[in-house]
DRENNU-503021 format. One record per residue: chain; x, y, z of N, C-alpha, C in turn. Coordinates in Angstrom, 3 decimals, always signed. Example, Ala and Ser with C-alpha at 12.3 -4.5 7.8 and 13.67 -1.06 7.14 Angstrom:
2
- A	+13.190	-5.690	+7.800	+12.300	-4.500	+7.800	+13.200	-3.300	+7.800
- A	+12.850	-2.250	+7.080	+13.670	-1.060	+7.140	+12.900	+0.030	+7.870
//
This chain:
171
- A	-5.109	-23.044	+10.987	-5.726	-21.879	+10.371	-4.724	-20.729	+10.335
- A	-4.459	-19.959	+8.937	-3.320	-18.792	+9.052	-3.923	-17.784	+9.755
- A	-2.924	-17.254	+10.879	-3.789	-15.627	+10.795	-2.247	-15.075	+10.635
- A	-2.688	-14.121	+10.116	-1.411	-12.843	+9.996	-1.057	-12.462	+10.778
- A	-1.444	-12.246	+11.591	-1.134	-11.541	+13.067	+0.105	-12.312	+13.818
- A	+0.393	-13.488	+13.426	+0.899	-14.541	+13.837	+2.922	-14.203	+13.585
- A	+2.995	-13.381	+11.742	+3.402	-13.814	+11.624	+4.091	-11.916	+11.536
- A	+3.256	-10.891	+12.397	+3.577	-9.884	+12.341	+4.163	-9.275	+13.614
- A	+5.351	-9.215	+14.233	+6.140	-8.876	+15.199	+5.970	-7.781	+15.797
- A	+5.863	-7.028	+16.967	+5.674	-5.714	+17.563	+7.652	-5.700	+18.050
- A	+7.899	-4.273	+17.632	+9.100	-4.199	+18.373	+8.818	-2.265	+19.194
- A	+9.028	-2.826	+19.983	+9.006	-1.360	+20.854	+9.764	-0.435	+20.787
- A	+9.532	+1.168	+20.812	+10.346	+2.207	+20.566	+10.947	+1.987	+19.723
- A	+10.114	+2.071	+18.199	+11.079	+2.091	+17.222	+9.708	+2.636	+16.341
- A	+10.292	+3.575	+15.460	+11.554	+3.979	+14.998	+11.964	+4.886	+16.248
- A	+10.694	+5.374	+17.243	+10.612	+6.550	+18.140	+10.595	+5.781	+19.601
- A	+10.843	+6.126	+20.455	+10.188	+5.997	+21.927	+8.530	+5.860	+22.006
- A	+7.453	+5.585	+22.380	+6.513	+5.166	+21.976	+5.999	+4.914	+21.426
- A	+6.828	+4.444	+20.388	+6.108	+4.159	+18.855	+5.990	+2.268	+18.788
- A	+4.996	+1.467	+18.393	+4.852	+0.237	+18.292	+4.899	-0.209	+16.643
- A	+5.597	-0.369	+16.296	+6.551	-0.496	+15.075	+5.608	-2.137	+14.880
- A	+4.913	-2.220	+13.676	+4.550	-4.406	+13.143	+5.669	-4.149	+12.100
- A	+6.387	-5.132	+12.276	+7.691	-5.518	+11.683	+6.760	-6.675	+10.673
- A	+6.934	-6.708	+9.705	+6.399	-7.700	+8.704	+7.699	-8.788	+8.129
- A	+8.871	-8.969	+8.803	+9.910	-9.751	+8.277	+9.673	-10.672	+8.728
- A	+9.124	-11.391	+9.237	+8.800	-13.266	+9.868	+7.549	-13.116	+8.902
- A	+6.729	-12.590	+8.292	+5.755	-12.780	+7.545	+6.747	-13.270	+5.805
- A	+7.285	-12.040	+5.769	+8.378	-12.452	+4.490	+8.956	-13.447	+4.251
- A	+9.513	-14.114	+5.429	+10.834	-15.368	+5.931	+9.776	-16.390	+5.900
- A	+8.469	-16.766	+5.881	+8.262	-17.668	+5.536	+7.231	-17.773	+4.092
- A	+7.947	-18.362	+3.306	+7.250	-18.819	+2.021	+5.971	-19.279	+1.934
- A	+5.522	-20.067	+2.855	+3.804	-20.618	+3.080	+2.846	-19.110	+3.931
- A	+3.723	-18.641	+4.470	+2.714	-17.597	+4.975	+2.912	-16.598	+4.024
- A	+3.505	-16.239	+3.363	+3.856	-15.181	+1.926	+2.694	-15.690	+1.488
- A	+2.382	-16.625	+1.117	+1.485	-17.001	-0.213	-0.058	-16.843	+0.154
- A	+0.069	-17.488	+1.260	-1.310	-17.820	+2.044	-2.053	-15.889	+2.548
- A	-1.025	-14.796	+2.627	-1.432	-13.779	+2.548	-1.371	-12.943	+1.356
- A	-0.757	-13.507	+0.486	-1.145	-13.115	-1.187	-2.626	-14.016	-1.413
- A	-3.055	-14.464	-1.160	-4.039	-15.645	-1.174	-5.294	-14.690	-1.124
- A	-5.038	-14.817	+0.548	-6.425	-13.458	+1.468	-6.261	-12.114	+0.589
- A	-5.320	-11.788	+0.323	-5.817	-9.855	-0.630	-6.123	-10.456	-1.552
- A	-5.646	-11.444	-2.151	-6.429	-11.370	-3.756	-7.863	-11.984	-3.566
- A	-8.476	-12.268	-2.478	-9.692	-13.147	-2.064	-10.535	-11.490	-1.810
- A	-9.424	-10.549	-0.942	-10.329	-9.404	-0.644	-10.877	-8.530	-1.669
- A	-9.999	-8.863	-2.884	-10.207	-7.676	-3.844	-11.242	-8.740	-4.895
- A	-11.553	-10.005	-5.154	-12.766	-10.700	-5.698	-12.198	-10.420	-7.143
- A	-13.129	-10.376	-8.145	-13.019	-10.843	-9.291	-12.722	-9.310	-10.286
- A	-12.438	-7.977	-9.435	-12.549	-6.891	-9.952	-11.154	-6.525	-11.126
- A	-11.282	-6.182	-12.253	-10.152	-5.930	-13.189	-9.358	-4.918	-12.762
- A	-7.793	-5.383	-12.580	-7.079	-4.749	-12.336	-5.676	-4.136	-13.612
- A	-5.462	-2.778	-14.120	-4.875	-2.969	-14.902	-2.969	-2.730	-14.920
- A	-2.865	-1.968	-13.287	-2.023	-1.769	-12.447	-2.123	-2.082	-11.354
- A	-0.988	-1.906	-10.486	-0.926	-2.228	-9.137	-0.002	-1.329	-8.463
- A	-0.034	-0.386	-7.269	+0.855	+1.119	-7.120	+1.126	+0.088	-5.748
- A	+2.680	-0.057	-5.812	+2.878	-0.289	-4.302	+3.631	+1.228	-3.951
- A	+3.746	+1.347	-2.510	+4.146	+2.313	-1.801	+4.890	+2.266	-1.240
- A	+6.235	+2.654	-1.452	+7.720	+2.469	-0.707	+7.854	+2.599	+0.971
- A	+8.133	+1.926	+1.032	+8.952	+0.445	+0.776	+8.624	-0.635	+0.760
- A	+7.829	-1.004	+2.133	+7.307	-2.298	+2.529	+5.963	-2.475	+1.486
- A	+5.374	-1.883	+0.864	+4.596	-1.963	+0.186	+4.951	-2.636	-1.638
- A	+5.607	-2.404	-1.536	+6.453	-2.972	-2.706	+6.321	-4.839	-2.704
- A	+7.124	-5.314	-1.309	+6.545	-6.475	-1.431	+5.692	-7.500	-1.801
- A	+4.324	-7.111	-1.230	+3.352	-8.134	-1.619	+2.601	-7.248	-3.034
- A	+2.827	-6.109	-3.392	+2.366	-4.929	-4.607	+2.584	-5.733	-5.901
- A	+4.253	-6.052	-5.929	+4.799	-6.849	-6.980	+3.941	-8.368	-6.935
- A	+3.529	-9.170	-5.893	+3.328	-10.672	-6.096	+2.168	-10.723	-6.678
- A	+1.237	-9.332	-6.178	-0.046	-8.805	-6.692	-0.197	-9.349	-8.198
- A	+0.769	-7.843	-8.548	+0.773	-7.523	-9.796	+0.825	-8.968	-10.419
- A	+1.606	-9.403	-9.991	+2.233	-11.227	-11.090	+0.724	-11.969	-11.032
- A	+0.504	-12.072	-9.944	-1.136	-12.833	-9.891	-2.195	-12.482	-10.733
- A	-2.353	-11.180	-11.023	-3.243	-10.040	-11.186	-2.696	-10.173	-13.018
- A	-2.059	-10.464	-13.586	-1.324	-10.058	-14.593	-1.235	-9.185	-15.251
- A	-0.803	-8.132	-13.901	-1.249	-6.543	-14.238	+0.199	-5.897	-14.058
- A	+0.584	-4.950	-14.317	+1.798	-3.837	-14.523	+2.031	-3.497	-12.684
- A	+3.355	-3.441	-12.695	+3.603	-2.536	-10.892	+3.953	-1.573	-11.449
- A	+3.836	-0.817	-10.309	+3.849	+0.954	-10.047	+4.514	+1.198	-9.086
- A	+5.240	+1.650	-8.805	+6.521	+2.041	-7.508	+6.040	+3.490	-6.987
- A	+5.587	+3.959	-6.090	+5.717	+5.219	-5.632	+6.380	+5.508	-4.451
- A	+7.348	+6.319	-4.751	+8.320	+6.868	-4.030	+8.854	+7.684	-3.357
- A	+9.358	+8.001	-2.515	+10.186	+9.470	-2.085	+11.268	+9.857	-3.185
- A	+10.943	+11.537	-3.090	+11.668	+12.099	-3.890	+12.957	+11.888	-4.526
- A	+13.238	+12.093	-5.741	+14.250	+11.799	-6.360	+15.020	+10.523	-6.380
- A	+13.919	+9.239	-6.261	+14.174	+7.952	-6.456	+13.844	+7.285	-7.466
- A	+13.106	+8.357	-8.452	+12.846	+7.729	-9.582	+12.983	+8.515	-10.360
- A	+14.142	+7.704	-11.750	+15.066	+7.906	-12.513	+14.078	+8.968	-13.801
- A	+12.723	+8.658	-13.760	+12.516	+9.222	-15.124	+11.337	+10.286	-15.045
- A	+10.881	+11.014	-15.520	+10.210	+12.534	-15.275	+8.950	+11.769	-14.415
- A	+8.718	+12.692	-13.178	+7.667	+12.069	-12.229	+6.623	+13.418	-12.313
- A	+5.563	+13.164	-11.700	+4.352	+13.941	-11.007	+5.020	+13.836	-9.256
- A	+4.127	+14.864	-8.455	+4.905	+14.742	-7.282	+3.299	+15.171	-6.515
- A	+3.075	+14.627	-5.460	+2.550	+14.924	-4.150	+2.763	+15.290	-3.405
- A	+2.597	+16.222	-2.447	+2.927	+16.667	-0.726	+1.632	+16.200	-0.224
- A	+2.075	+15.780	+0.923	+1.129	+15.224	+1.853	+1.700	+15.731	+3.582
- A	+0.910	+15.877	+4.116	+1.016	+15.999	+5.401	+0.988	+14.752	+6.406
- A	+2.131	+14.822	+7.517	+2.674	+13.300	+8.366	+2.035	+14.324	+9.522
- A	+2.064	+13.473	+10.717	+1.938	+13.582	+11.982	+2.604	+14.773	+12.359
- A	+4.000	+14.766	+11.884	+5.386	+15.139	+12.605	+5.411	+16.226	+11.762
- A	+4.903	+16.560	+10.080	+5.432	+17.190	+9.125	+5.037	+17.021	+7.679
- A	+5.756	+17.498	+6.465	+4.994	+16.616	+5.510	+6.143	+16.298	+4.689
- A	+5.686	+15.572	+3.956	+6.727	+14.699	+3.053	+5.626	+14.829	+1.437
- A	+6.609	+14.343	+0.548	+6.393	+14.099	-1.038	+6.323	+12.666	-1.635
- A	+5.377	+12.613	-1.924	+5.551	+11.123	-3.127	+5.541	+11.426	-4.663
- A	+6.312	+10.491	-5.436	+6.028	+10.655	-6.904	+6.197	+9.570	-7.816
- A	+5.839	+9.816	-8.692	+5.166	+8.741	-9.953	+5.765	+9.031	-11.105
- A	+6.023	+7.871	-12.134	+6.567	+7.865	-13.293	+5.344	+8.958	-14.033
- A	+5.553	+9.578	-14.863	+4.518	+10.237	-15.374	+4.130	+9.586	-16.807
- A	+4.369	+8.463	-16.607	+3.913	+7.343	-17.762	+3.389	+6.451	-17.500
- A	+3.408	+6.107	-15.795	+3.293	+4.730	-15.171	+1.625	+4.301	-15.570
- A	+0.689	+5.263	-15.298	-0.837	+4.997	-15.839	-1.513	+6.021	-16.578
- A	-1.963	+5.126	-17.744	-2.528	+5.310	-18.336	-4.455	+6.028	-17.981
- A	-4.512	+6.905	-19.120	-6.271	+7.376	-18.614	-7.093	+5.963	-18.991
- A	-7.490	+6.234	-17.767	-8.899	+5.162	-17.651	-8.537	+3.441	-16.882
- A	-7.315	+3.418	-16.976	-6.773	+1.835	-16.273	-7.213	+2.085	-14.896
- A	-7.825	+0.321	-14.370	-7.617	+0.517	-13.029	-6.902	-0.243	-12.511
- A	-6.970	+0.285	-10.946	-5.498	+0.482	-10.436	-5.972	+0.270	-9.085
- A	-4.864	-0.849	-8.481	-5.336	-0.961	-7.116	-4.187	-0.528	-6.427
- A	-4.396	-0.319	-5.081	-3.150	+0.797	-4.565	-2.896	-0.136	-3.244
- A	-1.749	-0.476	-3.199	-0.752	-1.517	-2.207	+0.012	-0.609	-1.243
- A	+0.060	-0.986	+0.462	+0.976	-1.147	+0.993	+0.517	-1.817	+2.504
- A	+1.616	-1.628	+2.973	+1.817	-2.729	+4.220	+0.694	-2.107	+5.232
- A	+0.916	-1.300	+5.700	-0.176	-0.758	+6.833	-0.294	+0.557	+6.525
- A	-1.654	+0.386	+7.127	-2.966	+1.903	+6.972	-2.347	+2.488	+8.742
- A	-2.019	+3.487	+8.224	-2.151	+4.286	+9.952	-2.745	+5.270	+9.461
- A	-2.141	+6.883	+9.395	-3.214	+8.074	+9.562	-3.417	+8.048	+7.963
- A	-3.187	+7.838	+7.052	-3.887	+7.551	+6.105	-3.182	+8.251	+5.106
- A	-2.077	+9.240	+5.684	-1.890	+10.469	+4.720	-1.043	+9.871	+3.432
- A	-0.396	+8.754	+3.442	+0.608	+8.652	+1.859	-0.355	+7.350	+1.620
- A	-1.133	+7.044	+1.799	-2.196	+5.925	+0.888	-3.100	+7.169	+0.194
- A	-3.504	+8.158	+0.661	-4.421	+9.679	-0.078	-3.556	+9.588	-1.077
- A	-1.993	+10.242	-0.781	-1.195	+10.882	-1.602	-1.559	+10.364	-2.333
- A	-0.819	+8.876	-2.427	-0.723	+8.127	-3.631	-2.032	+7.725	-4.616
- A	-3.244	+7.386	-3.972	-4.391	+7.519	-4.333	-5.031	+8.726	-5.192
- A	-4.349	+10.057	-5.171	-3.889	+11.658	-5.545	-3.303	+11.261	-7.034
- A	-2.339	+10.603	-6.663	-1.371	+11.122	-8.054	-1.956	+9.695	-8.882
- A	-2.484	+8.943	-8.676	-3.022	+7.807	-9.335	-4.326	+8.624	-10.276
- A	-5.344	+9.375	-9.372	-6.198	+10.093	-9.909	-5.895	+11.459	-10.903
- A	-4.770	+12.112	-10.756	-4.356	+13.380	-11.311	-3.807	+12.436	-12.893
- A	-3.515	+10.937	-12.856	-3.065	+10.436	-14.417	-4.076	+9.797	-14.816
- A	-5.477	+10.006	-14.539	-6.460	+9.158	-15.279	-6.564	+8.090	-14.400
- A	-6.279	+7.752	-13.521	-6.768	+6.229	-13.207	-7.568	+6.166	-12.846
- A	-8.402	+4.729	-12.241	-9.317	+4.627	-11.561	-9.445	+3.741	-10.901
- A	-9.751	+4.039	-8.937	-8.707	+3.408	-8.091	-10.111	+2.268	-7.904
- A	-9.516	+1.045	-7.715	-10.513	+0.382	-7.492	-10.681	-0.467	-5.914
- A	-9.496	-0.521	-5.150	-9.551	-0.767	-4.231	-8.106	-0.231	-3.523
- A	-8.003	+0.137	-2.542	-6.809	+0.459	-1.912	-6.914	-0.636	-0.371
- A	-5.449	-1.743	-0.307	-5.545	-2.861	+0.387	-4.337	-3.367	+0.977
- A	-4.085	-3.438	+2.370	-3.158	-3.063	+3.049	-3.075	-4.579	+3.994
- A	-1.886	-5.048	+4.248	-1.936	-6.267	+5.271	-2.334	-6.108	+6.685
- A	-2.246	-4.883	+6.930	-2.853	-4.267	+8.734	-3.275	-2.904	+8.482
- A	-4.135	-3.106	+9.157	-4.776	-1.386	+9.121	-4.680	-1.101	+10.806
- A	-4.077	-0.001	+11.232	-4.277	+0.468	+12.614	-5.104	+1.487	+12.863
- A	-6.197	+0.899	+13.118	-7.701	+1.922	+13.534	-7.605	+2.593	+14.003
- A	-6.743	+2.562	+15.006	-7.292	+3.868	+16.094	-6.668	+5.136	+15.671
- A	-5.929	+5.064	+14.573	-5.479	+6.239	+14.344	-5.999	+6.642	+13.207
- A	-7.678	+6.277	+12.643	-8.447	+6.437	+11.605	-7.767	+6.992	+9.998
- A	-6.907	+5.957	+9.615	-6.310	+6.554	+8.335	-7.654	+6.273	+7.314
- A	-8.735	+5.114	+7.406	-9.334	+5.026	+6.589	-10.250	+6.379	+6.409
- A	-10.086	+7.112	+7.266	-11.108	+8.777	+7.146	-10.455	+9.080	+5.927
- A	-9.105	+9.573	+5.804	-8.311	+10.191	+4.606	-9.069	+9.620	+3.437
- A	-9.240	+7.959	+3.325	-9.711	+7.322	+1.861	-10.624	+7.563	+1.863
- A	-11.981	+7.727	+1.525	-13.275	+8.261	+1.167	-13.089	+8.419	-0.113
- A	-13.694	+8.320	-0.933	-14.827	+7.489	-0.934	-14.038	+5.932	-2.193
- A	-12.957	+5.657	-1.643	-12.572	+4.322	-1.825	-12.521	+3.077	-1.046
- A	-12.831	+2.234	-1.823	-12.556	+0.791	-0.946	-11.521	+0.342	-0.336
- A	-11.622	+0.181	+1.168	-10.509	-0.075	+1.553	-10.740	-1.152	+2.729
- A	-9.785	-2.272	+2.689	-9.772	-3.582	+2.771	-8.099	-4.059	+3.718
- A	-8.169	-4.811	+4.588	-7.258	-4.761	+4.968	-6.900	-6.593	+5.574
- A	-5.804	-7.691	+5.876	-5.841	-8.476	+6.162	-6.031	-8.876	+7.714
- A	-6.215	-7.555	+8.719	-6.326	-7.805	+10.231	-6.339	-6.267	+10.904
- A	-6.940	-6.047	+11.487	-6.830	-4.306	+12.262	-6.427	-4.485	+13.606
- A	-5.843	-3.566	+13.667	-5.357	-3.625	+15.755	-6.297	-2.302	+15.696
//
């Protein structure tokens, strides 16, 4: 039986001194567990039309793109500042520590497409909002936002309200 959890690594003090870092690269490195967790999100998200797919830099990008190919829907890259080459929309969002910016092609979606919003893990919630933000400020309409780990205890799913949000395992 797959579980994810299996194939998601804890490395200690990293990036910080008490920080418990899930490393998702033994999930990547193997090809049968890649698939088998492209498998479970597209099982979580059911039969709903998708007309984009926003992964969230970096690690979110990964399984965003395999999405999209499954989904036979368009990717969406959202990024830190000045990583994308062609006129963007921009977000500030507030971190733990501070706040940071995300931004978007200002072509990437269209009014009225929906759009499911990708990345690796849910912690305090604040750049799954962002991005969920600038998805809504171009017309979209988010239909599920869906993450391979969600870490509860630090309630990022409060930030999402009133979207669906779905995840492959919670610590």
């Amino acid at each position: 039986m797959f579980r994810i959890q299996d194939y998601i690594r804890d490395i200690k003090d990293f990036p910080k001194k008490d920080i418990i870092y899930k490393d998702i690269t033994p999930l990547l490195q193997d090809p049968s567990a890649t698939r088998e967790a492209l498998k479970k999100l597209l099982e979580l998200l059911g039969d709903q039309k998708v007309h984009k797919v926003v992964g969230i830099e970096s690690r979110g990008f990964f399984f965003a793109t395999l999405l999209a190919q499954e989904l036979n829907a368009g990717f969406v890259p959202i990024r830190k500042p000045g990583k994308l080459p062609f006129n963007t929309f921009r977000e500030n969002y507030s971190l733990e520590y501070g706040e940071d910016v995300l931004e978007i092609h200002c072509d990437a979606i269209q009014e009225g497409e929906k759009v499911l919003v990708h990345d690796d893990v849910l912690a305090t919630g604040g750049t799954a909002a962002a991005a969920c933000k600038l998805v809504e400020k171009m017309g979209g309409e988010i239909v599920q936002c869906n993450f391979l780990m969600d870490l509860d205890f630090l309630k990022g799913r409060d930030k999402l309200n009133p979207y669906e949000v779905v995840s492959l395992v919670t610590y």
